[in-house]
C-alpha positions as a Python dict, from the first residue, in 0.01 Angstrom:
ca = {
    (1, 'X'): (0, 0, 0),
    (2, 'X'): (-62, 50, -369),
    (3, 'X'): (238, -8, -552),
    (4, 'X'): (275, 364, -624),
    (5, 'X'): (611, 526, -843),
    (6, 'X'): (791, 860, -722),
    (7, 'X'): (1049, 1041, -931),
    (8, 'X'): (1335, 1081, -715),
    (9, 'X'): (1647, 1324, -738),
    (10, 'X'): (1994, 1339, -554),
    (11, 'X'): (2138, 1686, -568),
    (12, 'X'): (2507, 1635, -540),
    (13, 'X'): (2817, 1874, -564),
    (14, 'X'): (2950, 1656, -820),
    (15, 'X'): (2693, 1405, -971),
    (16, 'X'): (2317, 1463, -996),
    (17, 'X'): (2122, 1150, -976),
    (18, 'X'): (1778, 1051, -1051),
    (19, 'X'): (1570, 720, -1046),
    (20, 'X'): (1192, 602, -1077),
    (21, 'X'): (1113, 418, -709),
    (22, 'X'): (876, 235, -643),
    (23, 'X'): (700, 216, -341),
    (24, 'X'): (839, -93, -218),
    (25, 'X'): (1171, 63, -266),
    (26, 'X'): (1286, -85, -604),
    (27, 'X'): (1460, 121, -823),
    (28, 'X'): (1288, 76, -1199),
    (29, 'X'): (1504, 329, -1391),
    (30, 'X'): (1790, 584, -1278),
    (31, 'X'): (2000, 850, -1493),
    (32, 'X'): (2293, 1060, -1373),
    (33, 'X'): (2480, 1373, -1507),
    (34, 'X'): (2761, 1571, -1389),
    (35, 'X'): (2690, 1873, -1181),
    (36, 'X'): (2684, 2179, -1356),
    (37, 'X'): (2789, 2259, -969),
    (38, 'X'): (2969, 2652, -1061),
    (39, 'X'): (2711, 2777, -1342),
    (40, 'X'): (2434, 2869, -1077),
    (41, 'X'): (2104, 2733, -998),
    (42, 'X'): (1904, 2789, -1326),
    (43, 'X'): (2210, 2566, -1520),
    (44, 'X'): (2138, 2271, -1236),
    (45, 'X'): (1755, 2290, -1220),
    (46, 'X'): (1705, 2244, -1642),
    (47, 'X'): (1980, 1959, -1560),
    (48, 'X'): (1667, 1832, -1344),
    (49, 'X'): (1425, 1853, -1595),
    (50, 'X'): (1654, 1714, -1877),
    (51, 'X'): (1718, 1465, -1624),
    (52, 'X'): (1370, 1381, -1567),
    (53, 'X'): (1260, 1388, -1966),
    (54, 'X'): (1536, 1077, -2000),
    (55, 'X'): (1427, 887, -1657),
    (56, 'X'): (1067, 884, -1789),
    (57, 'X'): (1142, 811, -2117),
    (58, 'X'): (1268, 490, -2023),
    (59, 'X'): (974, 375, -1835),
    (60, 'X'): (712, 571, -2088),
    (61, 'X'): (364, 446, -1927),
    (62, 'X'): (436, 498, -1580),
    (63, 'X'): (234, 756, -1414),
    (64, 'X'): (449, 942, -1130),
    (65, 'X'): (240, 1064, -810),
    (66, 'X'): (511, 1300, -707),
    (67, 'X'): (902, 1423, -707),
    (68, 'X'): (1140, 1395, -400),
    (69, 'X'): (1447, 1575, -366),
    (70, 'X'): (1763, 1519, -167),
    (71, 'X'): (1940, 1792, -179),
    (72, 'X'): (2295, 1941, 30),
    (73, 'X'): (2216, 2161, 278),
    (74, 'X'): (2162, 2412, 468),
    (75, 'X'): (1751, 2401, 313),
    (76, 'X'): (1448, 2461, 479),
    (77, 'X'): (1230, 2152, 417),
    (78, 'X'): (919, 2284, 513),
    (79, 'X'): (960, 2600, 309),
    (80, 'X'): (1101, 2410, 23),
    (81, 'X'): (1429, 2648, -4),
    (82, 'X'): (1786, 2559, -42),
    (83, 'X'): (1917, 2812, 113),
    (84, 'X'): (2325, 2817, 86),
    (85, 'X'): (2480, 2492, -3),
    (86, 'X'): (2897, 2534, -4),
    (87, 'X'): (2888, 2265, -310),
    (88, 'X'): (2666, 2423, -535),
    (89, 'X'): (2779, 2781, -690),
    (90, 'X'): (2479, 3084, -708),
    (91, 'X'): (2227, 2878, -488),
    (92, 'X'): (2070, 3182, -236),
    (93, 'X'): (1756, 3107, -117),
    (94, 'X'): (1618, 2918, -394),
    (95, 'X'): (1268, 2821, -382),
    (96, 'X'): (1343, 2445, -575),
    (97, 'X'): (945, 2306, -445),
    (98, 'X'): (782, 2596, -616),
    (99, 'X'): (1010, 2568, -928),
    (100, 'X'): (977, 2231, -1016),
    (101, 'X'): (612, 2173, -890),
    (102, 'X'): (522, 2424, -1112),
    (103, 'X'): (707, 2283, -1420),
    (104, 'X'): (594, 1960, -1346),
    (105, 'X'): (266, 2016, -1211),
    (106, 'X'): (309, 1753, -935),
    (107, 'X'): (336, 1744, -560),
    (108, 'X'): (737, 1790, -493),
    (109, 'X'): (906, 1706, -135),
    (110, 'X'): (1254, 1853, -17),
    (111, 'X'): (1484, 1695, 205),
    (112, 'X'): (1853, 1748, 306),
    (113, 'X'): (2073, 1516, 75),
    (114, 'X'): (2207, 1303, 475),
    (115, 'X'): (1882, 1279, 603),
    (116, 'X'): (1710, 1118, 281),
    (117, 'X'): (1965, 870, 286),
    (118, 'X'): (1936, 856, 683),
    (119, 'X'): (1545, 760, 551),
    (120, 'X'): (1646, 517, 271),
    (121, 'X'): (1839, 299, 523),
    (122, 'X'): (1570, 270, 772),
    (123, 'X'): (1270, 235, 574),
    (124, 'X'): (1443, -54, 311),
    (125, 'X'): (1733, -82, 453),
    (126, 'X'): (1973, -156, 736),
    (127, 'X'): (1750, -20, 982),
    (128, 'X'): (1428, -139, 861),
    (129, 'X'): (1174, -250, 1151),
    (130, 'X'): (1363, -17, 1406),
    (131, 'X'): (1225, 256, 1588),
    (132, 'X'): (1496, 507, 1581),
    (133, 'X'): (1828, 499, 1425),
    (134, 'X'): (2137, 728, 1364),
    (135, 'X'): (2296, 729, 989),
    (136, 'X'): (2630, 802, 934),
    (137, 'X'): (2794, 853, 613),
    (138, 'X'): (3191, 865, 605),
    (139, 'X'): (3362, 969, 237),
    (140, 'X'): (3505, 1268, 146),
    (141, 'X'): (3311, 1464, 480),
    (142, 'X'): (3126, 1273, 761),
    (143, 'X'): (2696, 1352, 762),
    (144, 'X'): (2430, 1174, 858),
    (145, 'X'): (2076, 1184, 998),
    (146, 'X'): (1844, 1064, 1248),
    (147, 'X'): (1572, 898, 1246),
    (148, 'X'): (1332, 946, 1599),
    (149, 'X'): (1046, 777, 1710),
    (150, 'X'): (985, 725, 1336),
    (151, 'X'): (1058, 1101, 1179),
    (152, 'X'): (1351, 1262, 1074),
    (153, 'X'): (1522, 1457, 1350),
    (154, 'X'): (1491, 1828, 1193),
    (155, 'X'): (1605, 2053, 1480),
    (156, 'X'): (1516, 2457, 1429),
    (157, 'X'): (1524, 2514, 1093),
    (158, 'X'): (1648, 2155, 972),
    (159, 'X'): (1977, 2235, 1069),
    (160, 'X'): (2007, 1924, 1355),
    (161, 'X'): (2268, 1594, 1350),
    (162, 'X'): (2538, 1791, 1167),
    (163, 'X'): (2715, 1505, 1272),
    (164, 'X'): (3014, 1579, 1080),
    (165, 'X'): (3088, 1830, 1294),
    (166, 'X'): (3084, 1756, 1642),
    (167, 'X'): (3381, 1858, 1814),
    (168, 'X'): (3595, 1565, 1932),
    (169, 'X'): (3903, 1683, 1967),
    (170, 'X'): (4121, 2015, 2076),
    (171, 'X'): (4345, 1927, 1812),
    (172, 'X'): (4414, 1787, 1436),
    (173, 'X'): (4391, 1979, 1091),
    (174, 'X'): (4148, 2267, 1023),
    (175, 'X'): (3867, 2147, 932),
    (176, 'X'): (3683, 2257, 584),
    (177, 'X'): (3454, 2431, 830),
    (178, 'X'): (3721, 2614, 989),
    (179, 'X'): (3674, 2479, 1318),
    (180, 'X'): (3915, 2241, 1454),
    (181, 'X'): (3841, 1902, 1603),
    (182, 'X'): (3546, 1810, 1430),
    (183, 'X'): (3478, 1425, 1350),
    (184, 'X'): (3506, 1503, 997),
    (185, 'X'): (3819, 1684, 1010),
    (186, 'X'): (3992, 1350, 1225),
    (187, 'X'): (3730, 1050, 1072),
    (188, 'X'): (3658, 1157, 723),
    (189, 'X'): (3781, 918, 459),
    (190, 'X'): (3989, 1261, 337),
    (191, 'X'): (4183, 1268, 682),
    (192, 'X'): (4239, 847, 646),
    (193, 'X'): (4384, 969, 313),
    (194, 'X'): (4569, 1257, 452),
    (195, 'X'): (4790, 1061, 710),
    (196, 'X'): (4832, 745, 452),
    (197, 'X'): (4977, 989, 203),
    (198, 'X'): (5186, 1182, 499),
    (199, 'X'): (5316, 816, 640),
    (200, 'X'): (5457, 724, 320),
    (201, 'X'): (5660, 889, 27),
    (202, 'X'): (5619, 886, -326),
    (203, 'X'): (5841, 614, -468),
    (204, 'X'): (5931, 472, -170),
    (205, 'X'): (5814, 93, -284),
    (206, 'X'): (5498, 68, 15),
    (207, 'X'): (5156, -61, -82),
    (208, 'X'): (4994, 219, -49),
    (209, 'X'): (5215, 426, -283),
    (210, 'X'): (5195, 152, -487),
    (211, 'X'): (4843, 173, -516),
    (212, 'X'): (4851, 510, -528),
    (213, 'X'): (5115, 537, -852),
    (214, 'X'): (5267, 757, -628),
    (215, 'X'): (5008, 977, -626),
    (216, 'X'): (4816, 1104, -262),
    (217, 'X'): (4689, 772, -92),
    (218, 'X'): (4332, 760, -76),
    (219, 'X'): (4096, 630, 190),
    (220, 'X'): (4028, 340, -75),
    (221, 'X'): (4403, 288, -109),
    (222, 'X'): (4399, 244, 271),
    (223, 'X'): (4146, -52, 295),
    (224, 'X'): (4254, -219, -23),
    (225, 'X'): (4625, -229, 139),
    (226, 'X'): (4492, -315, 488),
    (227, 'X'): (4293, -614, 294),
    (228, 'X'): (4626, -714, 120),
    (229, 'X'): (4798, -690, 489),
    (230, 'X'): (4981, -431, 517),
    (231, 'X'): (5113, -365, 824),
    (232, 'X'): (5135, 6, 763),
    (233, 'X'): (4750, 30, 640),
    (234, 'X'): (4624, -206, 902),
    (235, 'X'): (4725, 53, 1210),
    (236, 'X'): (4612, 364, 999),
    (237, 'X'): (4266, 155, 999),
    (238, 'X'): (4282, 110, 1360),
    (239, 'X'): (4362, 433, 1433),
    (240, 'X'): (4078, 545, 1180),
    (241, 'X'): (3808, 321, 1400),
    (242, 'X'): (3936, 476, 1709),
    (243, 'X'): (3811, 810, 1556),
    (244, 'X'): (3485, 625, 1471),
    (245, 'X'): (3435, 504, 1783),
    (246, 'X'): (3500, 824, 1962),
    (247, 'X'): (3235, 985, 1781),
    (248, 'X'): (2965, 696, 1773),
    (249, 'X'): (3011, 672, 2159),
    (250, 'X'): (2921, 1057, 2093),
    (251, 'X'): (2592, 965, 1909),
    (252, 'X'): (2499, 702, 2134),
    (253, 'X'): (2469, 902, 2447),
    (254, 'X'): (2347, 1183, 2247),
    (255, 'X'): (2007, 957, 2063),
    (256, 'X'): (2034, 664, 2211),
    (257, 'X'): (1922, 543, 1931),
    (258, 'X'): (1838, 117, 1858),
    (259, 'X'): (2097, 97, 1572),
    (260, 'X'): (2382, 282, 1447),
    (261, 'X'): (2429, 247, 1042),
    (262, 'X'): (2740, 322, 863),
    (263, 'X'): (2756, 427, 500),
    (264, 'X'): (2963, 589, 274),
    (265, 'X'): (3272, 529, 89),
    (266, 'X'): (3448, 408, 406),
    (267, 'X'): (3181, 144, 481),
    (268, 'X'): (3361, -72, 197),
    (269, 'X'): (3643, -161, 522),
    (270, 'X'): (3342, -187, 754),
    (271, 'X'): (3494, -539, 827),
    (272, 'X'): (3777, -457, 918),
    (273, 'X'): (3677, -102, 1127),
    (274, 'X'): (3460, -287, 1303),
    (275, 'X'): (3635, -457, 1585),
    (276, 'X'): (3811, -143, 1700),
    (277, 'X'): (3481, 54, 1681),
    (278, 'X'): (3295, -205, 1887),
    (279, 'X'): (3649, -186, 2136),
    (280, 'X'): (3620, 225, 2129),
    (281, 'X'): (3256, 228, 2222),
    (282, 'X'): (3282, -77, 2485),
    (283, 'X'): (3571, 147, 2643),
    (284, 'X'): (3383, 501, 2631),
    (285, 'X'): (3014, 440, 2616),
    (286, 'X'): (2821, 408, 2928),
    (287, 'X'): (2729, 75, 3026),
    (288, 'X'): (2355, 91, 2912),
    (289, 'X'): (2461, 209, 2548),
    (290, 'X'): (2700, -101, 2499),
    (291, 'X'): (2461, -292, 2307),
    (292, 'X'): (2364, -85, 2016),
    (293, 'X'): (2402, -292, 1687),
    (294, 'X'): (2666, -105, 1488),
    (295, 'X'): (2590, -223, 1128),
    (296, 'X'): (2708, -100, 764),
    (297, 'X'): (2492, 75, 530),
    (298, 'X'): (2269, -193, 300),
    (299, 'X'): (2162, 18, -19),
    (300, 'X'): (2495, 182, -109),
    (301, 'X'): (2476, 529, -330),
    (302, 'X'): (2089, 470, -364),
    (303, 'X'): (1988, 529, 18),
    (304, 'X'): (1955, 874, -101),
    (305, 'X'): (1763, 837, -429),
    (306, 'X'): (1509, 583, -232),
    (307, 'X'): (1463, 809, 97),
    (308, 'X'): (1399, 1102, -140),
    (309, 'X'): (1074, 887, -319),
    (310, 'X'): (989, 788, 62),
    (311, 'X'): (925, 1122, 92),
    (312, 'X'): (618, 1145, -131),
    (313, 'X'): (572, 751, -138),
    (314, 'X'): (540, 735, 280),
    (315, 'X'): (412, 1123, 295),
    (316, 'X'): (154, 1069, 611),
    (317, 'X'): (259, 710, 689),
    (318, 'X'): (635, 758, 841),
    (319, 'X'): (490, 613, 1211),
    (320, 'X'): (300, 336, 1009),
    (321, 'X'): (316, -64, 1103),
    (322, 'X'): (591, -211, 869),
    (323, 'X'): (321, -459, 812),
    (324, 'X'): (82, -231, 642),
    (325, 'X'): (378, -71, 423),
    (326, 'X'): (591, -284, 268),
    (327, 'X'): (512, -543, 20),
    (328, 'X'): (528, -856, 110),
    (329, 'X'): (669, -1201, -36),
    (330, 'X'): (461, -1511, -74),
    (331, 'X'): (597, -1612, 239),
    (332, 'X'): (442, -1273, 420),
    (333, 'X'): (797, -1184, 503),
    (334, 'X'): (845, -771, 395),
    (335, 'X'): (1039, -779, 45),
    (336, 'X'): (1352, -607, 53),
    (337, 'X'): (1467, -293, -147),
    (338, 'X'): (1626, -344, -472),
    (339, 'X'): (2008, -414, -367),
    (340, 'X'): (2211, -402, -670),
    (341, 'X'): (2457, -79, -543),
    (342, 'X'): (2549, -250, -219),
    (343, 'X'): (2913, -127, -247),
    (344, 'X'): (2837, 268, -167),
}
């Protein structure tokens, strides 16, 4: 494959992101700006375009053959409409393909924020060379996507693998969905956070206060104090992978997929999650899902900006050999994606 450059976006709640991918995956120039998340859609789309005027200008003779976008859903990816996102103020309905394809007068491809990461990871990342993979992300919420027979899993109207939101339990706090149960509400790196700050008081002289200055405990205050071995941290992390395990056990039987990647914030205590989550699943699963390589996230915060250029890069190759589409070493081994944000 031609070593062809997308413009690539990641439409965030809080940061928007953009980068110049190649089609090999590397990441030749990236920008970001704070979300202009409350002052309505025609604020964050000139954000875009400023965006895009500064990516460009760092790289001025590339020519770009198109524009992905990752954007939070719910969006219609065929239609090219975000429809209602919760994080974004004003958006109804907005018809983002048609906007910027006209400004820019280039092809432009829309995908929901999860499942362009979900594509990132399996097309230069952790689940490169498989067949079908499920994504998870766990930070402040829990998404994901999955990836089928070698497309994304859309569902009617690209609403499918809410993941976040599978019900798991009769109990726990409400969650920001205002069900209660959901993986997210009892798995989210904000519910590790949650029960670290309610299991210790400010002042008190723990680790995780202490890391904390006394403010709420974070899921990040949680790992770093399990790392530093504290006793207190290392059972909220083994009560966290319980949760984890619950609901991969969940997402094997549902998509039996070959791999199960974890990203997100919380894959920086992957290490130490991992043991319980391979004990959950080995308890709950059925015998033939046992074996499913549960592995952590490779590209970090890019997955997103990557899978969104995949979109126009790979448009009409997604079932392709891996041999025909990625660029090879001298060797003849496939290169891999650019890997300088490993740490999500």
């Amino acid at each position: 494959m031609a070593n062809k450059v997308a413009l690539a976006f990641d439409l965030g709640g809080t940061e928007l992101r953009g980068a110049l991918v190649e089609s090999g995956g590397r990441v030749v120039a990236h920008a970001s700006a704070p979300t202009m998340a409350i002052a309505g859609s025609e604020a964050v789309i000139g954000q875009i375009i400023t965006l895009a005027a500064d990516i460009l200008a760092q790289r001025p003779q590339t020519e770009v053959v198109g524009i992905g976008v990752g954007a939070p859903g719910p969006l219609d990816p065929k239609a090219g409409i975000v429809i209602a996102p919760p994080t974004l103020a004003g958006w109804h309905d907005v018809p983002l393909i048609d906007i910027l394809g006209k400004h820019f007068g280039l092809p432009v491809r829309l995908e929901n924020d999860a499942n362009a990461a979900a594509l990132g990871e399996w097309r230069f990342g952790a689940g490169r060379g498989t067949g079908s993979m499920v994504f998870v992300t766990v930070s402040t919420g829990i998404g994901g996507g999955v990836v089928a027979e070698g497309h994304i899993y859309h569902g009617r109207r690209g609403l499918a693998a809410e993941i976040g939101h599978m019900t798991i339990t009769g109990e726990g706090e409400r969650c920001f969905c205002g069900a209660i149960g959901c993986f997210e509400a009892v798995a989210s790196g904000t519910a590790l956070g949650r029960r670290a700050t309610a299991l210790t008081a400010p002042g008190d002289g723990s680790t995780l206060r202490r890391l904390s200055a006394n403010g709420d405990v974070s899921a990040k205050h949680a790992v770093e104090a399990a790392r530093a071995g504290d006793g207190r941290a290392l059972e909220l992390l083994e009560a966290e992978a319980k949760w984890l395990g619950i609901g991969f056990t969940n997402l094997l039987h549902l998509y039996s997929p070959d791999l199960i990647v974890m990203g997100g914030g919380l894959a920086n205590g992957f290490d130490l999650l991992a043991p319980m989550i391979r004990t959950t699943v080995e308890q709950r699963a059925m015998p033939a899902y046992r074996d499913v390589p549960i592995v952590r996230a490779e590209l970090g915060a890019r997955a997103g900006l990557i899978g969104a250029a995949s979109l126009i890069l790979w448009e009409g190759e997604a079932g392709a050999p891996l041999a025909m589409t990625h660029d090879e070493n001298n060797d003849g081994t496939p290169e891999r994606a650019d890997r300088e944000a490993s740490h999500g």
